[in-house]
N, C-alpha and C positions, 0 to 999 in steps of 0.2 A: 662207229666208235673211234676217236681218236687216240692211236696206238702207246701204251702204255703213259696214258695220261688218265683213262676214262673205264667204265664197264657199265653193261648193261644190267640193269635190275627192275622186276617188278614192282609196280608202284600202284598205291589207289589215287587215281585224282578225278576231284569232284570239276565237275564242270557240266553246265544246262542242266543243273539242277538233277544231276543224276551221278552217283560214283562207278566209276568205270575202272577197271587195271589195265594199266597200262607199262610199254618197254620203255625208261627213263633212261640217259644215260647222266650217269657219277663220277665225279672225279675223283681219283686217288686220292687217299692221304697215308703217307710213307716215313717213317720212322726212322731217323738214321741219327748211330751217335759217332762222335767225330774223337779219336784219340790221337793227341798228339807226342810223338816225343814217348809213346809210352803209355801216356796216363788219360784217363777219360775227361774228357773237356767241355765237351755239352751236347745233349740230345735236340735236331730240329726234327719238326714236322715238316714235311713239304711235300709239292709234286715228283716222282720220281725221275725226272729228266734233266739232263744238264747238270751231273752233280757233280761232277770237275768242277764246274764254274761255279756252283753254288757253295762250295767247301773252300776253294780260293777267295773267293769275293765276299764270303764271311772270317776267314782267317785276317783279308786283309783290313776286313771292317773294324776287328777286334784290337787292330794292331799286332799280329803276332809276328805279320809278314809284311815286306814293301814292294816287293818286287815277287813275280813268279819263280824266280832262282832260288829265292830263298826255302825254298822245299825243293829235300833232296829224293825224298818218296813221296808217291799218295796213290795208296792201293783204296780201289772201294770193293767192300763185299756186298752187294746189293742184295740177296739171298739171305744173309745174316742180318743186314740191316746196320754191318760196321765202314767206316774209316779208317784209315791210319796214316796219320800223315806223320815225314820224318822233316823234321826243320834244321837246317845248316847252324841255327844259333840255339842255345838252351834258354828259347824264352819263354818267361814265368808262368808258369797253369797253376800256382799255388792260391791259397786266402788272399794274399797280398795283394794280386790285382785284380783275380777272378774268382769266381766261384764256382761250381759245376750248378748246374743247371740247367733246366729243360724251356729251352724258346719254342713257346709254341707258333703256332699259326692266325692266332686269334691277336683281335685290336689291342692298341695300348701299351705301354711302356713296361715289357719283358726284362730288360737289363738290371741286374743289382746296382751295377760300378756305374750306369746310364750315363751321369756326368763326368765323372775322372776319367774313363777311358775316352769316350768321346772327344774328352776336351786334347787329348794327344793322337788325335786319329783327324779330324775335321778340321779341311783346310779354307783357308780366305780362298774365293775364288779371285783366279789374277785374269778372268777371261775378256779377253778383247771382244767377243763376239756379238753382231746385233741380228736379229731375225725381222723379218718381213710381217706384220701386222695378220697378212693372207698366211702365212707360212706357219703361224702356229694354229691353226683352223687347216690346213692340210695337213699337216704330219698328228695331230688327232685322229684324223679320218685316216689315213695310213693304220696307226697304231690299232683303230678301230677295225679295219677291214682284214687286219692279219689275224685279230682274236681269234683263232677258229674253236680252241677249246672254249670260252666262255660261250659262244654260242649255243654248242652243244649242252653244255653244263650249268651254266650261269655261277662256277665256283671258283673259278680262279681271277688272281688281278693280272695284269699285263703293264711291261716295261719297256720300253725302248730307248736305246742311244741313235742317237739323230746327227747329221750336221745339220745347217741352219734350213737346210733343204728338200733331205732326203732323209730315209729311213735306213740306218745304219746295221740294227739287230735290234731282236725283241724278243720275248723271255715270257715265260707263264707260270705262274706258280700259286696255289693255296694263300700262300703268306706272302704276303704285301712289300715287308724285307726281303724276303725270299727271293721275288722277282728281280729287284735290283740289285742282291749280292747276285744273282746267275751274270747281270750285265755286269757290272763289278770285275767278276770272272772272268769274262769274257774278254773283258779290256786288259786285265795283265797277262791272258795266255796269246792273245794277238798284237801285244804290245803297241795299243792304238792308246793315242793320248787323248785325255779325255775334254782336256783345256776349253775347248771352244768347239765342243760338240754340246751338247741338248740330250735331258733326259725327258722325256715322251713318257706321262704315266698314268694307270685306271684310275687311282685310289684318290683319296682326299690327303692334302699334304699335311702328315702331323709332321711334332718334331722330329721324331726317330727318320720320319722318312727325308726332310731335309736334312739332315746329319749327316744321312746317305748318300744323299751328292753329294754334301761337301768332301765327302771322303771320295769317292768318285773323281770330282775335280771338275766338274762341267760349275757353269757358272748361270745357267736357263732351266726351268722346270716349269714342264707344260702340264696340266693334269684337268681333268673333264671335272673332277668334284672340289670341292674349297680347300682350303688351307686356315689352319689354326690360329690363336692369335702366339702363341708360342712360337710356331714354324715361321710367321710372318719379321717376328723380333730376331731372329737367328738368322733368317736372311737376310736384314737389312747389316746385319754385325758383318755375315761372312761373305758380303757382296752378291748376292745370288740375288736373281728375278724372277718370281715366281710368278704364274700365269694358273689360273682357274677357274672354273666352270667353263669351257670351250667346250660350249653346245649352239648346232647349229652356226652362225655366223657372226657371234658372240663371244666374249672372254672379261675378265677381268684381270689387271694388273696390280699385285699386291704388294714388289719392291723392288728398287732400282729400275725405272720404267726408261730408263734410259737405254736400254738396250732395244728396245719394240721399235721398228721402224716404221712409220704410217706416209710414203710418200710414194 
């Protein structure tokens, strides 16, 4: 069992034509609602781990926050299943720019405000950076080889920030956003810049989840399954290159292919 990611449960699975029960293991799904400032702000579903980073790296998704200074508290009650974050500014949790609402875990575009807040949170990528043609078919198989809960579970997606090289940090979670706000997280509590690093990731690249680098700040996004035709127009606007299907010794290039190095 992978510790307080996962548990064991009884399960029927058919197999050589015969139902058999068997010990399966499950992944968590963890309820946590986030108040800020006082007021409730929104309920995520997620894996329970990393939720420092996953409360950060969605505050800063939302726009509430720029920097990790700007929270002056964040207690988590994991028991209760609360938050409370205290923000240095009184910014707005009212109709005007949000709504309360429950982000779940599941596909597809969650967000009310989707486009308005987006469009003041997701930046042009300004990144210099070019990767090695080999290098995005290795940092997949990194990202691959560190899954250890999806192995076990087959339930969560996986995230990684990368340099052009190496495997930097990676992240597991139920929700697909989830994943990448924990890295998100990750990078304002380690004050690592995200510029000309590389996000590494399981899922298929909609737009919400480009949006997410953009906001991020990486300018590369490698990812094993396709990308939309929406996510592909949004990268060529906010400079990003996206890279998909990287399977086996294989990829395709979907925008700005000026960054892929083949020599």
């Amino acid at each position: 069992m992978v510790q307080h990611m996962s548990l064991r449960q009884p399960v029927m699975r058919y197999e050589n034509k015969e139902l058999v029960e068997i010990d399966d293991e499950i992944v968590l799904e963890f309820p946590i609602t986030i108040h800020v400032n006082g007021e409730e702000f929104a309920t995520m579903v997620c894996t329970p781990t990393h939720l420092d980073e996953l409360i950060i790296g969605f505050l800063a998704s939302e726009g509430l926050i720029f920097f990790k200074d700007d929270i002056t508290d964040l207690q988590i009650d994991e028991h209760a299943g609360h938050a409370h974050v205290n923000l240095k500014s009184k910014a707005p949790t009212n109709q005007q720019f949000y709504s309360k609402r429950l982000i779940g875990s599941c596909c597809g575009k969650s967000r009310q405000f989707y486009f308005q807040n987006d469009a003041r949170t997701a930046k042009t990528s300004m990144s210099t950076s070019k990767i090695h043609a080999e290098a995005c078919i290795q940092l997949m198989n990194q990202l691959q080889d560190n899954s250890i809960v999806f192995k076990h579970t087959g339930g969560v997606h996986n995230a990684a920030l990368c340099t052009t090289s190496n495997l930097i940090v990676d992240r597991a979670d139920i929700g697909r956003h989830n994943a990448l706000d924990k890295i998100y997280g990750y990078c304002m509590m380690n004050k690592i810049p995200a510029r000309n690093n590389v996000i590494v990731f399981s899922g298929r690249i909609s737009s919400e989840v480009l949006l997410k680098a953009a906001k991020i700040g990486v300018g590369i996004v490698l990812s094993k399954s396709a990308p939309t035709d929406l996510a592909i127009e949004l990268a060529d606007d906010l400079n990003i290159t996206t890279v998909g299907f990287i399977r086996g010794e294989s990829f395709n290039v979907y925008s700005h292919p000026e960054r892929i190095i083949n020599t």
